[in-house]
Structures are given as structure tokens and as C-alpha cells.
N, C-alpha and C positions, 0 to 999 in steps of 0.2 A: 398281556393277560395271564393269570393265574394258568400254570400247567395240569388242569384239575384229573385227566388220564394218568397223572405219575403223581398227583396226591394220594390219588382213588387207592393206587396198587402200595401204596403205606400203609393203609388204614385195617385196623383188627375189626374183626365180623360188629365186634358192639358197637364200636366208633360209626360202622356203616350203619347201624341201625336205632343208634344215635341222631343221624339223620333224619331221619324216617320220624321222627319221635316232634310233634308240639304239643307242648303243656302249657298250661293255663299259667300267668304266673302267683306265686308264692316266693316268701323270701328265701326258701329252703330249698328249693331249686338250686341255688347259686352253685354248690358243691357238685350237684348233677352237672350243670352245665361244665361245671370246670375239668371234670371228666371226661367230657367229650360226648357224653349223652343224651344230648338237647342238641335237636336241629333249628328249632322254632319257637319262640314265644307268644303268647298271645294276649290281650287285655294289660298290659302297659300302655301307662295313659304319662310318665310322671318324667323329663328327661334324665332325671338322676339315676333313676331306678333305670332305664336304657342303658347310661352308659356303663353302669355297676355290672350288669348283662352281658355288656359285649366286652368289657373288660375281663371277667372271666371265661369267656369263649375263648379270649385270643391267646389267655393263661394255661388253654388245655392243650394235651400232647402235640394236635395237630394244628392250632388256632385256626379256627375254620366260624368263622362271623358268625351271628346269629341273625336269622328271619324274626324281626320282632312282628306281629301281626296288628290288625285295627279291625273292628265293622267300622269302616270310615263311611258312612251311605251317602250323606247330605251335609258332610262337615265335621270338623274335629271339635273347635272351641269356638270358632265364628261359624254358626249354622244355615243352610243355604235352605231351601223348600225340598222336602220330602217330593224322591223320586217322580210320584204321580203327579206332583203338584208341576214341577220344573218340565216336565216331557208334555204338558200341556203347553209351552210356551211355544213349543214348535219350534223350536230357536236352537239349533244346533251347535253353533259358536257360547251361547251360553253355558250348556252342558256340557262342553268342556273347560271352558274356562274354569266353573266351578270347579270341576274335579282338578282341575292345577291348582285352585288358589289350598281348596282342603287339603290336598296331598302336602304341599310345600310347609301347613301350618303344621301336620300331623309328623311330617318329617322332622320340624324343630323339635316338637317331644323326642326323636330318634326312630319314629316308626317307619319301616320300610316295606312292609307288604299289608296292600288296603284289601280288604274284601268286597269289593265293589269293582263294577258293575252289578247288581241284582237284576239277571236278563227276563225270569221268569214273569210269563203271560196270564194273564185271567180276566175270567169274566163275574167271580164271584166276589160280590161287596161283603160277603160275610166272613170271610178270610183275611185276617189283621194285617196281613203282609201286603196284601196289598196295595198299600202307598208306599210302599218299595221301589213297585214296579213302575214299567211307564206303561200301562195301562195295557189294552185288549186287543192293541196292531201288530205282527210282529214285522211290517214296512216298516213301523216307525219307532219299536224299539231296537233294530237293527243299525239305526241312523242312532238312534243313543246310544247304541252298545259299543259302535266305532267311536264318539266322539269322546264317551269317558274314559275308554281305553286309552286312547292318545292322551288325553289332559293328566291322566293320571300317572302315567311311563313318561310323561317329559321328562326329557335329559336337563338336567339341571347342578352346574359344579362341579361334573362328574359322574352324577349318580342317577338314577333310575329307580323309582319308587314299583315296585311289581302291582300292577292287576291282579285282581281277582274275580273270574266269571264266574255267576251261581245264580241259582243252584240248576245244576245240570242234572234232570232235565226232569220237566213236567211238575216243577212241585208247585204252579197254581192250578194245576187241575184234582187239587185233594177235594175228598169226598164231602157233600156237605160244607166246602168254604171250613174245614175244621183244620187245624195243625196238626203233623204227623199222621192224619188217616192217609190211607191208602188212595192212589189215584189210578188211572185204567183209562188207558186212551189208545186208540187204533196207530198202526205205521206212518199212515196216510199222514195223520193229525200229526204226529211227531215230527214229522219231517217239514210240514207245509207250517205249522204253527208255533212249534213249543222250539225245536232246533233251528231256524233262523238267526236269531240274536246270536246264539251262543256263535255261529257261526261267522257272523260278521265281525264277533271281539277277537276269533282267532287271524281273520285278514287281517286285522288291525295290530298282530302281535300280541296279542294277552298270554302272559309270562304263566298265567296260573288258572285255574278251575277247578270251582268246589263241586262236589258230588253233592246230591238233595238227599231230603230222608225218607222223599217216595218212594213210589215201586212203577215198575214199567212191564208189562208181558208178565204179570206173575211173579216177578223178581225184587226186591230191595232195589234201586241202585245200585247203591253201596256195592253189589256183587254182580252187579250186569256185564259182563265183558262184552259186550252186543252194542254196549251205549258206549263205553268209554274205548275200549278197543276197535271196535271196527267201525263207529261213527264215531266217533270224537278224533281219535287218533290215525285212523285209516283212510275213510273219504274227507272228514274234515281236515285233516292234515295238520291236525295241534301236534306238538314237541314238546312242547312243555309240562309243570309239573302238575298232578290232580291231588287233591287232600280232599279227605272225608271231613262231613259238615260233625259237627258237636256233637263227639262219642257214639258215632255214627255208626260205625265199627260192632260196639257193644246192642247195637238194637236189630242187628241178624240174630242175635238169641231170643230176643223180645219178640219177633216176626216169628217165632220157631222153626226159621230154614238152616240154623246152628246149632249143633249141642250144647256148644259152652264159647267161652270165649278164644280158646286156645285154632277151632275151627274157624268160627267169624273172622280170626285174623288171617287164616287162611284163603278163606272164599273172598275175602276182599281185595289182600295182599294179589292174589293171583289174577284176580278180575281187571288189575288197573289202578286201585288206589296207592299211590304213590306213599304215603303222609296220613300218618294217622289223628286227630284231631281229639287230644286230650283225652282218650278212650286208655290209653297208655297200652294197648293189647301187642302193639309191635315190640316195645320195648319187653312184655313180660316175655312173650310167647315165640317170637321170630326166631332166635337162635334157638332153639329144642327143634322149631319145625325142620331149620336147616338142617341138620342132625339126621331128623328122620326123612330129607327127603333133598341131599341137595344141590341137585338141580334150581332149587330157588336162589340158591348162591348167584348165578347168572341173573335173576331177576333184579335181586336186592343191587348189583350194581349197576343196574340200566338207571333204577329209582336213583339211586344216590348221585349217581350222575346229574339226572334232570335235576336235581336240589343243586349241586355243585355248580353246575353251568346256570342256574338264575342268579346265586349267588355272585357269582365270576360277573356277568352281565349287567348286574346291579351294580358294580363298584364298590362291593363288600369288602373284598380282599386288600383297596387299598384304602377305604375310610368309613367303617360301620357307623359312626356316629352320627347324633343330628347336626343340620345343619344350621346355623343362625337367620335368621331373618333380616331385612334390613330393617329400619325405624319407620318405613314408610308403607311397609305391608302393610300394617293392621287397619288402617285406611282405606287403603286401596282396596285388601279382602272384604273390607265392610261394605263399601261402595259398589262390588261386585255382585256382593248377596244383596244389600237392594234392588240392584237392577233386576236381578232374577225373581225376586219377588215381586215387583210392577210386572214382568211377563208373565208372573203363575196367576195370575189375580182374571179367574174367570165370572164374564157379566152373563148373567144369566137372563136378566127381566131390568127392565128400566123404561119404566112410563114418563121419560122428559125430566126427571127429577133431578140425574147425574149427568155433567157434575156441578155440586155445590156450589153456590157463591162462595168465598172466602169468609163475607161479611155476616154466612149465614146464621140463623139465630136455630141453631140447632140442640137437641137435648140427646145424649148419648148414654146407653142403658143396659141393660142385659148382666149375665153373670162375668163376661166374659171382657169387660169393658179393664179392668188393672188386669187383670189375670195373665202373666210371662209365658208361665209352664206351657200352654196349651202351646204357644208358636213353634217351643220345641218340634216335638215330634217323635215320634218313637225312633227309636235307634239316635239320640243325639248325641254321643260318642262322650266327650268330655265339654259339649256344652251346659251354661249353664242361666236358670232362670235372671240373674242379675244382668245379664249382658243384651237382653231382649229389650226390644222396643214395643212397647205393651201400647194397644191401640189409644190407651187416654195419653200418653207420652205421643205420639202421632199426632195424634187430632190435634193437643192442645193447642202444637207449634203451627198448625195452620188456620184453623177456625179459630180465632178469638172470643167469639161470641158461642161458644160451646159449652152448654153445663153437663156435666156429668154425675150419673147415679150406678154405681156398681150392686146389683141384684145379690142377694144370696144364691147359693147354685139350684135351689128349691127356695124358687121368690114367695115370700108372703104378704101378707095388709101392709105393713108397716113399709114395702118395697113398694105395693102399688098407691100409697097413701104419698112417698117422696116424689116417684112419677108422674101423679096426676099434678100433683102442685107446680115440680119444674119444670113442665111440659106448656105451662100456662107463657102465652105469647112465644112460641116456639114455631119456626116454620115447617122441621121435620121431626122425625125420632129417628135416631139411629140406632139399631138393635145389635150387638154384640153377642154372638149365638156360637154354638158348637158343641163339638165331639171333644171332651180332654183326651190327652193323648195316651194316658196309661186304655184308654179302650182299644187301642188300633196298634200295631207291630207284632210279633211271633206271641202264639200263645196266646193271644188278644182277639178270637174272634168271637162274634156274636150274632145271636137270637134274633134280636131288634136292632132294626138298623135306623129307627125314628132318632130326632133330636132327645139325650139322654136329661133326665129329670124331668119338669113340667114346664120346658123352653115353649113347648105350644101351645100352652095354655097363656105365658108372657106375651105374646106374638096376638094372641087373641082378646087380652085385656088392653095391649097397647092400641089394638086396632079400635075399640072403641072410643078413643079421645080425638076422631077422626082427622090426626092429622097424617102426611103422609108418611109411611115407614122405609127407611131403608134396613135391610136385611143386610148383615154380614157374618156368614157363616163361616167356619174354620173347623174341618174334619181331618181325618186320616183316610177316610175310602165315601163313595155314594153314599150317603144317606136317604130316606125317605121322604122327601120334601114338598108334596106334593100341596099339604096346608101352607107351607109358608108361603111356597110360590102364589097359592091364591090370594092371601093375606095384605102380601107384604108389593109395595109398590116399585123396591128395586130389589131384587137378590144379588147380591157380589160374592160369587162363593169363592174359598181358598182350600186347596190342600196342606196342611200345616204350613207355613212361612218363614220359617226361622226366624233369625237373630234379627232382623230387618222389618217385622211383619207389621209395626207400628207407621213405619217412614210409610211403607208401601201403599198398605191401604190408606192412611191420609194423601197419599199422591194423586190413588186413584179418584177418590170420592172430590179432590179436589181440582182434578183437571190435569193436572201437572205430568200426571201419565197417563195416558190413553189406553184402556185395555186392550186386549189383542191375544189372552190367552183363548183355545177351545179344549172341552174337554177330549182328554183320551180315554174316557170311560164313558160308558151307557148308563142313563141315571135312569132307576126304575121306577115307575108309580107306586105298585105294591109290590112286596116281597114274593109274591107266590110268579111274577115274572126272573125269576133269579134263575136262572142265568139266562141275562138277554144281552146280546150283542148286537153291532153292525154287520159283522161277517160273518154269518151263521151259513147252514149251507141252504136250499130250495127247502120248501114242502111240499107233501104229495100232493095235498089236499089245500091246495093256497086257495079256494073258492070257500073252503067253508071251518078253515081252521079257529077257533077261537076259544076263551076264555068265556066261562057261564055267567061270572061277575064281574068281567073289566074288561077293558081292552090289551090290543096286542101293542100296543106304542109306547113308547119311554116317554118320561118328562122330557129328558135332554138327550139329544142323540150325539153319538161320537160326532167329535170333529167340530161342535157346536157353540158359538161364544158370541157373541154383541160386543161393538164398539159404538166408540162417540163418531166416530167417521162412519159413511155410505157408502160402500164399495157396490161399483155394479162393472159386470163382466162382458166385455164387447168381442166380437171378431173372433169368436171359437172358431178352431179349423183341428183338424186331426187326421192322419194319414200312416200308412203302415208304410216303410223301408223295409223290406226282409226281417228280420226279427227286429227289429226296432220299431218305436209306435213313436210318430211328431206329433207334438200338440202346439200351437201355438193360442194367444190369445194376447187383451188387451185388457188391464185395469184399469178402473177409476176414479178415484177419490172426489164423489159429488159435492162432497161438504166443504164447511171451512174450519173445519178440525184436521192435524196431521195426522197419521195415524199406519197402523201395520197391520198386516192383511195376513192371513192365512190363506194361499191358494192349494187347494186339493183335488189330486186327480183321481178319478176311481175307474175302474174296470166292472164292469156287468159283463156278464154272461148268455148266450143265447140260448143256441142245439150243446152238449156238452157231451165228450166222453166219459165222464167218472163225473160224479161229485164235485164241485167245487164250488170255493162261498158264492153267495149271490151277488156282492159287492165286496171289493177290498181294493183298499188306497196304495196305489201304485208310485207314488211322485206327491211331492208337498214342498212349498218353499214361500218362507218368509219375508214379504218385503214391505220397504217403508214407502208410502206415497205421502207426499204434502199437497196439502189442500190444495183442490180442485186441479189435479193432476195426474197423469196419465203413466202405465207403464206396459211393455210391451215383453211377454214371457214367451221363451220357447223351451219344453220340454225335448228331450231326448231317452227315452224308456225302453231299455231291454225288457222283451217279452217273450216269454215260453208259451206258444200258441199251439203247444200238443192237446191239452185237451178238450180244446173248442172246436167246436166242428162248423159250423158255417158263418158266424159272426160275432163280434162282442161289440159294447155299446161304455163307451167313454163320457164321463160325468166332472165336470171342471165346475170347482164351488166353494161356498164359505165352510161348506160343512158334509157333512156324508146324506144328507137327504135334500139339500137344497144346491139348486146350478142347474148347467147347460146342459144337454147330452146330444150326442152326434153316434151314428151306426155306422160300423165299416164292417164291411163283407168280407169274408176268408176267400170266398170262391174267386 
């Protein structure tokens, strides 16, 4: 391995902070880099332009590689299901495998550091980012946060593709569900909710971690030495490198806890931020500071180091380039993103209707029925609409007897006049519904969170031709849903789908895959419940809490999804070993559909010393039972049983509000 301690002590103060330095690219960079002033690139999508990149990095004094960067979130150019959508599949093996097959595609362009995992928690559907995340558990984004971390650092040829965990920390708790506001959360809450994930990618080795553009305790980020130095790097025990999120740096003067920029890169620099992120404030300002202060000198090469040793670790030093693919990837990555999309694919309501005959004589509808673009999904990196399986490309190949009518995105006479006609001798309508994706990713939140145009009023003319509807919706976060659900005889809802979202839902509607996703979001009735979760903590007043116009209940509660199989749960037993809690039990597959079960464990609370939620899911695991057969699970659960004082009460089930529960006593 590269001797990066007798590089280090080569290198002139700008070469060091060179380092330090990611810029966005442009072609005029090239000379900067050749200089040795570029540590990092970012947004290269094109393999030529990679290797032109690191061609000139290797041309400068020191040839020291370059970090090309991605938001690689859900796929580079074959697109998997957006974050929310995949972490409903419960499927852990699949959430990595994705992130290996995108890493492997994103590396043939030459990119070698993904910005993904996205660990960041929330409860708010008005906040775009949201289908980033995996939803409102931080159990169960902890279990994603290890399994993308590994898919994506697989050793592969030699080389290691870097993680990146973000955004550290709290930035779904912005105010309002709005981008860039400020967000304000107690220690308690940091620690028990928003710091988990982050904490499970560094067990797993994650090479990197991006700073958010929140604030925590009064502070930026950006300038927290609290979050990054003494949790991050102190009790969490990370070593590796931190970059600030997009010009991150430059919005301590925006917050006005900076005079100017020359300070921001001070209070940052000295906080913990490794890696400046396109703000260029290291590069203007770092050497003057040293100058006036330098003792920094000592800092700037702790940083450069950490840059140098991911570097070194990555297999930069002996081959920055991409690497080819075989003939038989693009197949195989295709075949993967289907599968993953047959597990994002949550049933919400099904009156006997699903799944379809093959033979059936169905009419297919809505705006949304050719429309590619929506399966994207925000953030889809260098995917593109052409390579999407558009639900009429789906359906076609399996229902023969399928006609199809594509709506305007605001249907009128002349849409409802083709519907009533094709609808004639038809045994269902399929409804083709959704959120386009430019409404949901950074920057993208919103007001209203109903079906965008006049989809409900569609939903409401179709329902007069009295035949039955099935509902297929495709969003980026919750929607409003609560007409369709009455409306509509099946709801199949998706979190965007990617490149695959055509095969998938014709698999589901036609049998060929058995649902089995649940959601990992709380779906709300109306907006004025936002933010509602499962793990919320007690109330004072649980005898008389309520709402003047509605209820306290979600449409869909976490953890929540229907299959074509019947699972029922036999022989619960549970028992505490010293801080260990055994659960066993027995499944059972009643039907004569195969199918895959979501089993979920939850913890309730009795007598308690502090605060703590009223429910949260401790243990979850996926498994396959074939019809009319049985399986026999035994948990194993570390528990921290400091702050219950005389009992908790154990819940084993399909979902967060349905199952068994059993009491074991502390005393």
C-alpha cells in the first residue's frame, strides 16, 4: 500500500489543501486538477470525461487520484426503487445487492465515491427528501444503513467503491417538512432516533459522511464540533473522512453565525469538516488562515490524511479508472431491479379482485398509463426515461385482452367520452394514478399532499361506470389518499419503481408475484395529522386527547401491507435471559398462494423512567412460506431495560398495530 505518511510530508501547504477542495465539474478544472488542486470531483456521469480527470491528477507534481463523486441514491443508469420505496420490502439481502449492482454500473462510468446511504429519519410527508429515506424506524434504517454500506464498499478487482453516510444529522426533522429550514430536536431524540443509522454504517465501515444543512442546539452543523467531533468521531468511533453537503460551508454566513466567508471556513474547518463541497472557501481562504493562526497546520494534515488513506484503501493509487463490466451485467442488474421492485410494490386494499386472470378483459387508464418519467424518481443519477418499463409496456406482455386509454394529466370530455366506450364489456378498470417525480426530491416539498391535478375527480368518474377499479398509485412520499381508498376496489401503491416498474406491477396485478411489501411510513388521513408516527412517545391526557374534526388514526399504519397468502401466528412464547429478550413462535401459510411474510417484533412499555416511545420495532425478518406451510422463528434481542421499571409488553405481527402480545415482568 501507498506510503501516504512520506507522501503527506512532500506535499506544499496548497497540494494539502488541494485535498480539502471538491468542485463540481467543468472542463476548466482540468488545469486546476493538474496542479494538484483538486482533491475530489463531483457530478461526472460520462467515462471519458473520468478518465481525462484522473489522467490529469496522475500528470500533477504528486499524482495523487482523484475522488470522482455520484448521488448514486437508487441507481446510476439502471434504476432500482427510491429509498422508501425498497426499505418497505423489508428485505435486507435486497438492499444490498442493489447498492452492489449500482455501485459496479456507476464505477464503469469511473465513479468511485457514492453519496449514499441517505440515513436521515422522518415523519414528515411534506418534505421532498423523503423517499430518500427508509422511512420513520430508526431499527429498520439501521438494518439498511449496514446492508448498503456493505453492497456498496464491495471489494471488487481490487477496488472499493467509498460510502457515503448523510446527511448527518437531523436533517428530516426541518421545520415545516420545508428544505434548508432549521430543525430543533432535544439530545434524547438525537441519540435514540436521528443518530442510530448513522451509527450502524460506521459498524459497517463507511469510508465517508456528509454533514446536513441543519442546525442542532443552536448551531449549523456545518460548525457543530459536538456532533461531528465528540459523537461522530469520539463515542461513535468513525475515522474516516466528513465533507460538507453543497456549499455548505458558504450558508454559515446565510445563518449569520459568519461574517464572511473567510470565517465560515474557519468555524467549519475547525469543527470537523474535512472536505469542502464545491463552496471552494478552503481553497480561497485556508492558507491566509494558516498564516494567521498556524496551529491549523496540524489540523489540515489529520484531514489530508483521512482523504489520503480512503484514497490508499480504495485502490486508487494502483488503478483510478473504471472498470468494464462483463456482457452479462446488464441483464442480470435488470433482473435485480425487477425483483426489488415486486418487493416495493405495497397492497394496501384488495376486495378479492387481485390477482387478475391473465385472460382478463380489462381496460387500463389514467395519466399515468405510457408515462416512463414518473418511475424514475427523483435523484435518478444518469437514468433515463427510454430504458423504463412504462406500465402499458407491462400490462401489454401479460393481459392480452387489455385496452388502453392514456388520460391527459388534467383528463377532460373527450378522455371521459374514450373511457366510457372502452370500458364497455370490460371486467375491471385499471387506474394509473400518481405523484410525477419533479414534485418529491430536495427542493420539492409541498402544501398539498392530495393526488396532483384532477386524478380525484378521474377516480370518481370511473367509479360511475360501476365496474370494479383497481387503483395504482406511484408517489415519492404519503400522499392523501383517503378518497381513493373509499373509491377504488384495490389500491397497489409504489414508491417510484424505477427502471423495472412496468414488469413489476404487471407481475403483481398478475399473480406471478405475490406482494409482501409494508409500509415504513404512517399514511395520514388529513394533513393537519402531520406528523404522525408509530413511535411517538405517551400522552398526558390519552383519555381525552383528540382532534375537533377527525380522528387520531392513520389510513395505513407502519409496518402495514396485504398479501394473496394468509398468515396466522401460532405458539408465541417470549422470555428475558439477562439483557437478552427470546421470542419464539410459529407461522403459517393457510392459503394456497406461496408467499413472504413480514414478521415484526415490537416492545411496549409499562411503569417507565424517562420518556420513551410507546411502541418501536425491535427485530423484523423476512420469510418465504409455501402454501399451507409452516415455519418455526426464534428471535434473539439485545435489550437495554434501564429505563422500564417494572414491565414491557412484547407484540409479534404483520404490522405495528395488529399481533399477539405477551407481558414479562422486570421484578
Amino acid at each position: 500500500m501507498m506510503d501516504i505518511n512520506k507522501l503527506l510530508k512532500t506535499m506544499t501547504l496548497k497540494e494539502k489543501i488541494g485535498q480539502l477542495n471538491l468542485v463540481s465539474y467543468k472542463e476548466e478544472i482540468l488545469k486546476t486538477v493538474e496542479r494538484g488542486e483538486v482533491g475530489a470531483v463531483l457530478n461526472v456521469r460520462d467515462h471519458m470525461v473520468a478518465e481525462r480527470l484522473q489522467k490529469a491528477a496522475l500528470a500533477s507534481p504528486k499524482k495523487i487520484p482523484l475522488l470522482l463523486a455520484e448521488d448514486v441514491i437508487h441507481g446510476f443508469k439502471t434504476i432500482f426503487p427510491v429509498p422508501l420505496g425498497e426499505a418497505c420490502s423489508f428485505n435486507p439481502e435486497l438492499m444490498e445487492n442493489s447498492s452492489r449492482y449500482a455501485m459496479l454500473e456507476a464505477r464503469e462510468a469511473g465513479i468511485n465515491w457514492i453519496y449514499a446511504p441517505m440515513l436521515d429519519l422522518t415523519n414528515d410527508p411534506r418534505w421532498g427528501r423523503i423517499m430518500e429515506t427508509g422511512g420513520e424506524d430508526p431499527f429498520l434504517n439501521s438494518i439498511m444503513a449496514e446492508r448498503k454500506v456493505r453492497g456498496t464498499q464491495t471489494e471488487d478487482s481490487g477496488r472499493i467503491t467509498a460510502a457515503c453516510a448523510k446527511h448527518y444529522l437531523g436533517y428530516g426533522a426541518v421545520e415545516a417538512g420545508l428544505d434548508y429550514a432549521t430543525s430543533d430536536f432535544s439530545e434524547t431524540r438525537m441519540r435514540n432516533y436521528y443518530l442510530p443509522p448513522f451509527q450502524a454504517a460506521v459498524s459497517a465501515g463507511v469510508m465517508s459522511v456528509m454533514t446536513a444543512f441543519t442546525t442542532y442546539n443552536d448551531l449549523p452543523v456545518t460548525m457543530s464540533s459536538h456532533l461531528i467531533k465528540n459523537v461522530l468521531r469520539n463515542e461513535s468511533g468513525f475515522g474516516g473522512l466528513v465533507v460538507s453537503d453543497w456549499q455548505a460551508i458558504r450558508h454559515l454566513v446565510n445563518f449569520g453565525v459568519a461574517e464572511d466567508e473567510k470565517e465560515a471556513g474557519l468555524l467549519a474547518f475547525t469543527a470537523g469538516i474535512d472536505m469542502d463541497m464545491n463552496a471552494k472557501i478552503y481553497g480561497r481562504h485556508l492558507e491566509e488562515l494558516v498564516r494567521e493562526n498556524p496551529a491549523l497546520l496540524d489540523l489540515i494534515d489529520e484531514s489530508v490524511l483521512r482523504v489520503l488513506e480512503m484514497k490508499a484503501k480504495m485502490g486508487l493509487f494502483k488503478n483510478p479508472f473504471g472498470i468494464k463490466n462483463p456482457s452479462c451485467f446488464k441483464e442480470k442488474i435488470r433482473e435485480a431491479a425487477r425483483k426489488t421492485a415486486e418487493e416495493a410494490i405495497v397492497l394496501f386494499k384488495n376486495e378479492g379482485i387481485l390477482p387478475l386472470s391473465k385472460d382478463s378483459k380489462i381496460l387500463v387508464t389514467g395519466p399515468f398509463v405510457e408515462d416512463k418519467n414518473i418511475h424514475l424518481g427523483a435523484w435518478s443519477a444518469a437514468g433515463h426515461p427510454d430504458d423504463v418499463v412504462s406500465i402499458r409496456e407491462g400490462l401489454s406482455k401479460n393481459f392480452p385482452n387489455a385496452e388502453f386509454h392514456a388520460t391527459k394529466l388534467e383528463f377532460d370530455a373527450s378522455d371521459l367520452d374514450a373511457i366510457r366506450e372502452k370500458a364497455q364489456g370490460k371486467d375491471c378498470v385499471v387506474l394509473a394514478l400518481g405523484e410525477p417525480r419533479h414534485l418529491s426530491g430536495e427542493n420539492n416539498c409541498r402544501t398539498k399532499l392530495d393526488l396532483p391535478h384532477n386524478q380525484e375527480a378521474l377516480v370518481s368518474e370511473v367509479k360511475k361506470l360501476g365496474l370494479p377499479i383497481v387503483a395504482i398509485v406511484s408517489a415519492g412520499r404519503p400522499l392523501l389518499i383517503s378518497g381513493i381508498h373509499e373509491k377504488a376496489n384495490v389500491l397497489l401503491w409504489n414508491f417510484h419503481l424505477g427502471s423495472e416498474a412496468g414488469n413489476a406491477l404487471a407481475s403483481v396485478l398478475a399473480g406471478d408475484a405475490n406482494p409482501s411489501a409494508k409500509t415504513t411510513v404512517t399514511f395520514p388521513k388529513e394533513s393537519g395529522q402531520i406528523p404522525i408516527y408509530y413511535n411517538r412517545y405517551p400522552y398526558g391526557r390519552p383519555d381525552i386527547v383528540h382532534y375537533a374534526d377527525g380522528d387520531m388514526e392513520p389510513l395505513y399504519p407502519f409496518g402495514f401491507g396485504l398479501s394473496y397468502s394468509e398468515f396466522k401466528y401460532h405458539d408465541f412464547a417470549c422470555r428475558l435471559e439477562g439483557s437478552k429478550l427470546m421470542v419464539e413462535l410459529e407461522v403459517e401459510n393457510m392459503s394456497d398462494v406461496d408467499g413472504k411474510e413480514v414478521v415484526q417484533v415490537y416492545l411496549l412499555p409499562d411503569l417507565i423512567r424517562k420518556l420513551v416511545p410507546r411502541k418501536k420495532l425491535i427485530a423484523c425478518k423476512k420469510i418465504f412460506l409455501k402454501a399451507r406451510s409452516k415455519q418455526r422463528l426464534v428471535f434473539e434481542i439485545p435489550l437495554d431495560l434501564e429505563d422500564y421499571r417494572r414491565g414491557i409488553t412484547i407484540m409479534v405481527g404483520p404490522s405495528s398495530i395488529h399481533g399477539r402480545s405477551k407481558y414479562i415482568s422486570l421484578n
